[in-house]
Each structure stands twice: as structure tokens, then as C-alpha cells.
N, C-alpha and C positions, 0 to 999 in steps of 0.2 A: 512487763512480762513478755516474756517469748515466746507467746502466743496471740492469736488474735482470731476472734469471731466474725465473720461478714454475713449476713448485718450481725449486728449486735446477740447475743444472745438471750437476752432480757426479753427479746420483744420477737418473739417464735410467732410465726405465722402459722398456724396448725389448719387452718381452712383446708378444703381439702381443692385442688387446680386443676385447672385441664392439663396445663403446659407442665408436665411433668421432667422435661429434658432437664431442667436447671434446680440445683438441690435447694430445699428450704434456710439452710444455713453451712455453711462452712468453717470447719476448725482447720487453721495452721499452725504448727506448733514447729519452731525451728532451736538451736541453742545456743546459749550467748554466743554472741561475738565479742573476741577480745580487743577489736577497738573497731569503729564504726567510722563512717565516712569524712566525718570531720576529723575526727583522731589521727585517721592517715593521715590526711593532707599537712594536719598540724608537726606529724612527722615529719612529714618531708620535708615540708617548707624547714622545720628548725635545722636538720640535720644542713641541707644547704646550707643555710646562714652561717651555721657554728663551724660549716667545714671551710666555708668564703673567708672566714675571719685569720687562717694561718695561712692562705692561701695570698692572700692580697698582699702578705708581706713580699712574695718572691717576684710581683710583677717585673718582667723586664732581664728576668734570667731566665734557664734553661730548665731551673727546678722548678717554677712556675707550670710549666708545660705539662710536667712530670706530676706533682702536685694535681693540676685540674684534672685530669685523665684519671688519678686514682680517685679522686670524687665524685668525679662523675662516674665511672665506676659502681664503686661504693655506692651509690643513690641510687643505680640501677637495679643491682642486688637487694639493697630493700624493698623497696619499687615492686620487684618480682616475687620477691619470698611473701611479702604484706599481701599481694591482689592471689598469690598462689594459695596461701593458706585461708584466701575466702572464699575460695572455689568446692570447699568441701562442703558440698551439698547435701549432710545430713540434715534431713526432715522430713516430718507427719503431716499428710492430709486427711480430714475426714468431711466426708460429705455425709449431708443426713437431708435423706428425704423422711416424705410420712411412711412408707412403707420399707425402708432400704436404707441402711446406713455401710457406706464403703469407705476401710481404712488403708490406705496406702502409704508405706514408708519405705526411704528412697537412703540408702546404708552410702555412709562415707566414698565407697566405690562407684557409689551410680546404683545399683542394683535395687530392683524394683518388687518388693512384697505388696500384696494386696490380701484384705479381708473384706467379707461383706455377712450381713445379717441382717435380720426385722428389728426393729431397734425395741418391739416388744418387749422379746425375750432378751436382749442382752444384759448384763449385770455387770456392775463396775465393783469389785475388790481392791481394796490398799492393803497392803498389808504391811504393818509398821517395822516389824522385824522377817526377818528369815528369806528373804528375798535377794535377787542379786544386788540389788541400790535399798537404801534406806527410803518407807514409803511408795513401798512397788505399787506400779497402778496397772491393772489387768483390766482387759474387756472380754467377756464370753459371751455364748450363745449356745445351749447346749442343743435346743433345735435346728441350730443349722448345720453347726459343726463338730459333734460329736462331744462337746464338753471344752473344746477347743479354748486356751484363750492365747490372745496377746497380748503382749506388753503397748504401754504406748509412754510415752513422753519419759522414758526412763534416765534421759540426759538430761532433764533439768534438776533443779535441785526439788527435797524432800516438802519444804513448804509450798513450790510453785505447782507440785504432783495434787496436793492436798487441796488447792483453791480450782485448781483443775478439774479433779473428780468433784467437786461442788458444783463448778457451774457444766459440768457434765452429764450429774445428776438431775440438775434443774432442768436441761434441754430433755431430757429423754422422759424424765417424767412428767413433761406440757404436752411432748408425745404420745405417751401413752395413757396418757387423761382425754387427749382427745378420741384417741384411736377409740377408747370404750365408752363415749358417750355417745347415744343415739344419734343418728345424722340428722336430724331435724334442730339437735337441739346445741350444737358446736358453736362455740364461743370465742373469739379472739384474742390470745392472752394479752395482758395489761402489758 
């Protein structure tokens, strides 16, 4: 999946800390990539080979010359266009403390939006139909922000939005199980 919990999200720490600076858990949510680090290379590496193969026939004349230079070439250009197109740094952070949950997303340009809320009051919405994407997942707060909500994870597809708000659900409400249970008597989630 194209997301990832640090730590884990099963295993929420809800005690409550002194060292507040560092959030109790972390969500990144980024979206496929269309080929991953080995898949380059295995590009590359073929497209040399297959292009060495017409190549080796001209050793020893001037179209050889002519030949490598367009290959090498040509490998450069993919080379550029494959590392250029992984450079599009669209993705979600969220951070969640016990009191403070901050959602920052970072749009295909660079450009930097941020949310933040008490993770009390926030409410996770899917909505199956009527939405810009199939399975729109929304987070509000009407305490913080007036009714506000945002979108989050709206580039993955409709089943990964759906496991998402599940285990989104689960974090928020170990949070707020703990938040309303007496301080004496707060428990570790399993």
C-alpha cells in the first residue's frame, strides 16, 4: 500500500508524555509509482544491451561512432525523463499527537497546505458516490474550523481510501478512548 504508519498503528501509545515535541504516530501517504528503483535500473540496463546489440555490428567504421553517440543519447533521455518524473512530490503527512493532529500536503508543484485539529472532534466521511474520486475520504473538525473539511489520500485508488479510513478510524478512536478515560485509570493499547 502507499501508505505507511510509523510505528505501527495497531500498537498506539496513548499514555500520556512529557516529551511532547515528537508525534505519537505518523501517517505518510504518497501515490504509486509507476516503476520503483529496480524497475529503472532493469530499464536501463535492457535498453543498453538491446541497443549494444545493432551497435557492435558497425565496430570499426564511422557509423559505429554515429550509432553509439545516438545511444548514448537515447539512455540519457530516459535516464532524465524516468528520475524527472519521480521527482513529483505529491504527498500527505499526518502527524497525531494525544492532543493535536496536523495534516500537511505537498501538491505536485511543491506547494505546501497544512491542517491541524484535536483529534477529538475530528470525523472521517467516505463518501461512495458524489465526490470528485470514487470513495472520497474527508476529515473535519467543526470545532476548530468552522465545519472545514479536507480531502486526504484522494490519489489512491477507491479500495486503498476504504482500508485507510479503517485504520484511521481505529487510531483516532484509541485516542479518543483514551482521552475520556480517567487519568488514573489509562491503559496501553494491545
Amino acid at each position: 500500500m502507499p501508505y505507511r504508519w510509523t510505528p505501527d498503528h495497531r500498537h498506539v501509545r496513548t499514555q500520556p508524555r512529557h516529551d511532547t515535541s515528537e508525534p505519537l504516530i505518523r501517517l505518510d501517504i504518497w501515490p504509486h509509482r509507476s516503476m520503483p528503483n529496480t524497475g529503472f535500473k532493469a530499464a536501463i540496463w535492457l535498453l543498453f544491451v538491446a541497443g549494444c546489440l545493432p551497435v557492435l555490428a558497425f565496430i570499426g567504421t564511422a557509423a559505429f561512432w554515429v550509432l553509439l553517440v545516438g545511444l548514448l543519447l537515447t539512455l540519457g533521455a530516459l535516464w532524465t525523463a524516468l528520475r524527472w518524473s519521480d521527482r513529483v512530490h505529491l504527498r500527505e503527512e499526518m502527524r497525531i499527537w494525544p492532543d493535536k493532529v496536523e495534516l500537511s500536503h505537498w501538491s505536485t508543484k511543491g506547494t505546501l497546505k497544512q491542517w491541524s485539529a484535536n483529534p477529538y472532534w475530528i470525523k472521517l466521511h467516505l463518501r461512495a458516490a458524489g465526490g470528485p474520486v470514487e470513495q472520497y475520504l474527508t476529515l473535519s473538525s467543526s470545532a476548530a474550523d468552522n465545519g472545514r473539511a479536507v480531502e486526504l489520500a484522494s490519489f489512491l485508488s477507491p479500495e486503498e481510501r476504504e482500508a485507510l479510513r479503517d485504520d484511521l478510524a481505529f487510531v483516532l478512536g484509541q485516542l479518543k478512548s483514551a482521552s475520556s478515560t480517567p487519568a488514573g485509570s489509562r491503559t496501553k493499547a494491545p
